[in-house]
C-alpha positions in Angstrom: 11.4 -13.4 1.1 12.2 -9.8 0.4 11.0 -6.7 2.4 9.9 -3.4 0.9 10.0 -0.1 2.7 9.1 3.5 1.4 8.5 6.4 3.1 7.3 9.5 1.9 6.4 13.1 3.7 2.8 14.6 2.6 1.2 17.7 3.5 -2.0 16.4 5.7 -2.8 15.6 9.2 -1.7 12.7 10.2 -5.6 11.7 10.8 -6.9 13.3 7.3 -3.5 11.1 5.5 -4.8 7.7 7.5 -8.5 8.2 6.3 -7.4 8.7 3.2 -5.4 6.0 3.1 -7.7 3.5 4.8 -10.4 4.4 1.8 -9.1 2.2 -0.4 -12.3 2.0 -2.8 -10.9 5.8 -3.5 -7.5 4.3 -4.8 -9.1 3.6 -8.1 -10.3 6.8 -8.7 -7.0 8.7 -7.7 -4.5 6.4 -8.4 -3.3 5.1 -11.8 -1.3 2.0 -10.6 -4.6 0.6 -9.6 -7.1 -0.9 -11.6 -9.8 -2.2 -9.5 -10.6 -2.2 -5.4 -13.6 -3.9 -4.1 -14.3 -3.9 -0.1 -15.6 -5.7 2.0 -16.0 -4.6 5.1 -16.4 -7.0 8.2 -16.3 -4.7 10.9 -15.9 -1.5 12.2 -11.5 -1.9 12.0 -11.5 -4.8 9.4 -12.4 -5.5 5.9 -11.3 -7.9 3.2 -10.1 -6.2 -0.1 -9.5 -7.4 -3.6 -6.7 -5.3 -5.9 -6.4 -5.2 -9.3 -3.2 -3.2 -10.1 -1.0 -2.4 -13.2 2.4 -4.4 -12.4 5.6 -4.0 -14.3 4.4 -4.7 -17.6 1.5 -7.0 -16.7 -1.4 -7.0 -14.1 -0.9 -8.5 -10.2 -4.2 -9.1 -8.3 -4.6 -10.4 -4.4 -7.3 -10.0 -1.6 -6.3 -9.1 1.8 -7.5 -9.2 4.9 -7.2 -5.2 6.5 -6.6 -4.5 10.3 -7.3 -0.5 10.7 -6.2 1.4 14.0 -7.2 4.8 13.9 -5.5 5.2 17.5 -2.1 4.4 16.0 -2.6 5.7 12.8 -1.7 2.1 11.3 -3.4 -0.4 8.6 -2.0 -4.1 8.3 -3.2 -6.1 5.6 -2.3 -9.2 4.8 -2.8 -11.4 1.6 -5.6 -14.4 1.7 -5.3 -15.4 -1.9 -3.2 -13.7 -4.8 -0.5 -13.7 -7.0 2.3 -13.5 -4.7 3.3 -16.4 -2.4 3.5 -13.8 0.5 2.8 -10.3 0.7 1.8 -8.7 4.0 3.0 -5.4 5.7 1.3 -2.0 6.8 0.5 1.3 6.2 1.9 3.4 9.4 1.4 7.4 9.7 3.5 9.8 11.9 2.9 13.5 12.5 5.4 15.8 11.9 3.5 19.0 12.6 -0.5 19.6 12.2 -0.8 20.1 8.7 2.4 17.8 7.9 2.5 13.6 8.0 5.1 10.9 7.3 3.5 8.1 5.2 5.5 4.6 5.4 4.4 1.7 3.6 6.3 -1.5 4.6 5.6 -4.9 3.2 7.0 -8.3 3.1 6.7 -10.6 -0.1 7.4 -13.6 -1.6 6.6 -14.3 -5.0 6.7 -18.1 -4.4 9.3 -19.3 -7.5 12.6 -20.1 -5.9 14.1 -20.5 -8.9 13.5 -17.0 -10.3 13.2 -15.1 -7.3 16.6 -13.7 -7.4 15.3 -12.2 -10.9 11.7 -11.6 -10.0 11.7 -10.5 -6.8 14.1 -7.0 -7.4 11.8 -6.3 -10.2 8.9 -6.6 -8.0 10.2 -5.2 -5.3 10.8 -1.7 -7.7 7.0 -2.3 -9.1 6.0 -2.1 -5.4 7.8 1.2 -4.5 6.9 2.9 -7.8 3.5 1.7 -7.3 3.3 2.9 -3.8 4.9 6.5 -4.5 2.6 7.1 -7.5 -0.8 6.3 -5.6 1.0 8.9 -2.6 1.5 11.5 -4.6 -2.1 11.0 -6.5 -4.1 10.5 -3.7 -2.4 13.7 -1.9 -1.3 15.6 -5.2 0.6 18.6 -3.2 4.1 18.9 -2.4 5.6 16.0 -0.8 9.3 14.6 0.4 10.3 10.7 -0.6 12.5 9.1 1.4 13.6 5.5 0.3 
């Protein structure tokens, strides 16, 4: 099991950077990392999702369940079906000002191969954090702060 966290500072509201966020349909239009996003929404604070993103040098696809709580400015997903063994975690946002946000995206995975995991699971664990700081900085595409 191996646990990814980035966190990166973006020039929104805290309310404007979770609704952004929470459209993930809009990930596929805005973010290069990701191929495909179809939603299906169950209620009004959960939907099932299905990603198709670029990985590494290959392709990694999942569907999730989503949990969305606009009063805490936090999105849990976790995976039904996928590619990984494991990979759950969630999207929390803080405020730092009005017009300025902290974004953290923290996940837990398993890519279910014992054998390799000590090999596979760094290089995934990098393809997650580069694949998470790309879609922040498309889907906000203004001056921003990373901290790993």
């Amino acid at each position: 099991m191996r646990d990814v966290k980035y966190t990166q500072t973006v020039n929104a509201s805290a309310v404007e950077a979770f609704e952004k966020i929470a459209d993930f349909k809009s990930f596929e239009s805005h973010c290069q990392a990701v191929i495909s996003v179809d939603v299906t929404e169950i209620n009004e604070t959960e939907s099932e999702s299905t990603w198709l993103v670029h990985f590494h040098d290959g392709k990694m696809s999942w569907r999730e369940r989503d949990i969305f709580n606009k009063n805490d400015l936090k999105i849990e997903f976790t995976q039904i079906e996928g590619d990984a063994d494991i990979f759950e975690g969630f999207w929390s946002i803080e405020a730092l000002s009005e017009g300025q946000c902290t974004v953290t995206f923290d996940a837990r995975f398993c890519m279910g191969i014992p054998t390799l995991a000590d090999i596979l699971e760094p290089i995934a664990e990098s393809a997650i954090k580069q694949n998470v700081e790309q879609m922040l900085s498309e889907l906000f595409a203004s001056q921003q702060e990373a901290v790993a």
